[in-house]
Phi, psi and omega in degrees: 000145189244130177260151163284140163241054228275359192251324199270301183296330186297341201282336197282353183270347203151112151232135203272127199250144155212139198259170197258132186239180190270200197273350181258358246023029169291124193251129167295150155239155168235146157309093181299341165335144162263006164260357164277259169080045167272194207234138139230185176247129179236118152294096160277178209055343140309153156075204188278161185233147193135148163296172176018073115310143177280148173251164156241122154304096230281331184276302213273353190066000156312145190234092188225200186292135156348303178302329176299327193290010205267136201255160182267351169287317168266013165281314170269021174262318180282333190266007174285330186294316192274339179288338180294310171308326171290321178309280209295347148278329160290336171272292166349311183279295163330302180317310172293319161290327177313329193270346187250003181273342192284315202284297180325320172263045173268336172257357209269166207242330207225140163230155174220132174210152174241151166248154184215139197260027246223149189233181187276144200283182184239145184297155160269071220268165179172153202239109206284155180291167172252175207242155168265359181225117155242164212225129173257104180285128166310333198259310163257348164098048183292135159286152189189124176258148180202149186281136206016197207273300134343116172182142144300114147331112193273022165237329181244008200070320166327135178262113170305358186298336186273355188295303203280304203295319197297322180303301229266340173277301182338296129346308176308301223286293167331283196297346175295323194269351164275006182282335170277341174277358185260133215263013182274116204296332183309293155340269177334309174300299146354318167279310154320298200298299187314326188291282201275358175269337188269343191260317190290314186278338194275338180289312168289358151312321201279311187320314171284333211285309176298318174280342184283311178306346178211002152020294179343300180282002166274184200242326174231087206310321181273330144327302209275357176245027181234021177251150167241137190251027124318305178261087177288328173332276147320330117008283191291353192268314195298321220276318158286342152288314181256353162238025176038036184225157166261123189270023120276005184291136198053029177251139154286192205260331158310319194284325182277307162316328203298296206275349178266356181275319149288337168266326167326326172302319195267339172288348193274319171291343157235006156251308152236093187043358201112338171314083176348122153204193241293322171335259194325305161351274182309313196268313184253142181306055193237092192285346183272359157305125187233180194233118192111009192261170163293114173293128202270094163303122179256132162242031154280301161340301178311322193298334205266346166299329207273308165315315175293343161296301180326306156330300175313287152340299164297343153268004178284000000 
């Protein structure tokens, strides 16, 4: 007598898995670098279309198969799905020799029957992290979550950084206008400060964000993930040195005092309260500066900064 195992062979075609996603529909990934291994989110049917696309790793920029990118709560969440099947084709299948050992031995002086006590793996469940950013890529339109701010987009590559800088002038633009709806001046002034402490960092955010990001491509990989554009001066000398480009480049020689003269600005308001001194003197083009007085934040200055950042920003 031949038993079947027509429930144990369909398994061989296949068991088509879906994996569980979060709440915006983000499915996790992880990064196979070993020297990486970070964790992100992708919305799929977002973003480019077509097979065996490649993913990119948004921190480290590694480039592999889709198929690489599998997190380990769901590699055991699929493979608790494939042992439950098998559990459930082995019964299945058991069940039927039992129903053909009854039926064959039903007039037989020996009856046979089997039984089977095996019971169904039990699922592995989990709940994707939650990330602190999500990114719409301006370019292919992936939805995508990452741990801080800054990443290549893991469906075209692009690095968000001009993305991020373009958002983040934006913001500017806002607190400049509650400085204006506000009617207490102090409060206003304050907003004013915040408005330009706010232009200086996202730019040097973007800035490192970029050299961390193309590091590579530089003539010394490790200056370029060590320059800060806080001292844009000095920036611009490290930056044309190891990328052969000038941030400055289409600026006049005003426009350029114009903009060291605001972060020099921004710098005195948070290391010393605003207070002029001999430093600021020397590095800025200010004749109405006096040293030891407050230095005065305008904020029509700011409005005329955040395009030249954008300038800026465009030689990278």
């Amino acid at each position: 007598m031949s038993f079947s195992t027509r429930h144990l062979k369909r398994l061989e075609q296949g068991i088509k898995v879906q994996m569980p996603s979060d709440e915006d529909g983000l499915v996790g990934r992880e990064c196979p670098n070993p020297t990486c291994l970070s964790y992100f989110k992708v919305k799929f049917g977002t973003g480019l279309k077509g097979e065996n696309l490649p993913c990119h790793c948004p921190y480290c920029g590694h480039i592999a198969g889709h198929d690489q990118f599998w997190t380990q709560d769901q590699i055991e969440y699929a493979q608790s799905i494939m042992l439950n099947e098998f559990s459930k084709a082995i019964k299945a299948d058991a069940q039927e020799w039992d129903r053909e050992l009854r039926r064959s031995t039903r007039n037989s002086f020996i009856k046979l029957n089997m039984e089977y006590k095996g019971q169904s793996h039990p699922i592995y469940h989990y709940q994707e992290m939650e990330l602190e950013t999500k990114v719409t890529c301006e370019v292919c339109t992936l939805e995508y979550a990452i741990y801080g701010l800054f990443a290549f987009c893991p469906d075209c590559g692009t690095h968000n950084s001009p993305q991020i800088l373009k958002k983040n002038l934006e913001l500017v633009v806002k607190l400049l206008a509650l400085a204006d709806g506000e009617r207490e001046p102090e409060l206003a002034d304050l907003l004013v400060v915040k408005a330009l402490e706010t232009a200086v960092s996202t730019f040097d955010g973007f800035g490192r964000a970029y050299c961390e990001a193309h590091a590579a491509q530089s003539v010394n990989p490790d200056q370029a993930r060590g320059i800060s554009f806080q001292n844009l001066a000095k920036a611009r000398t490290i930056f044309q040195t190891i990328f052969s480009r000038d941030l400055a480049q289409g600026l006049t020689k005003d426009e350029w005092e114009f903009i060291l003269r605001c972060f020099q600005n921004r710098h005195l308001f948070a290391h010393k309260m605003g207070i002029v001194d001999d430093a600021y003197k020397k590095i800025t083009v200010d004749p109405g500066a006096i040293v030891g007085h407050k230095v005065k934040i305008i904020r029509d200055e700011i409005q005329k900064l955040l395009p030249l950042l954008e300038r800026i920003g465009a030689q990278f």
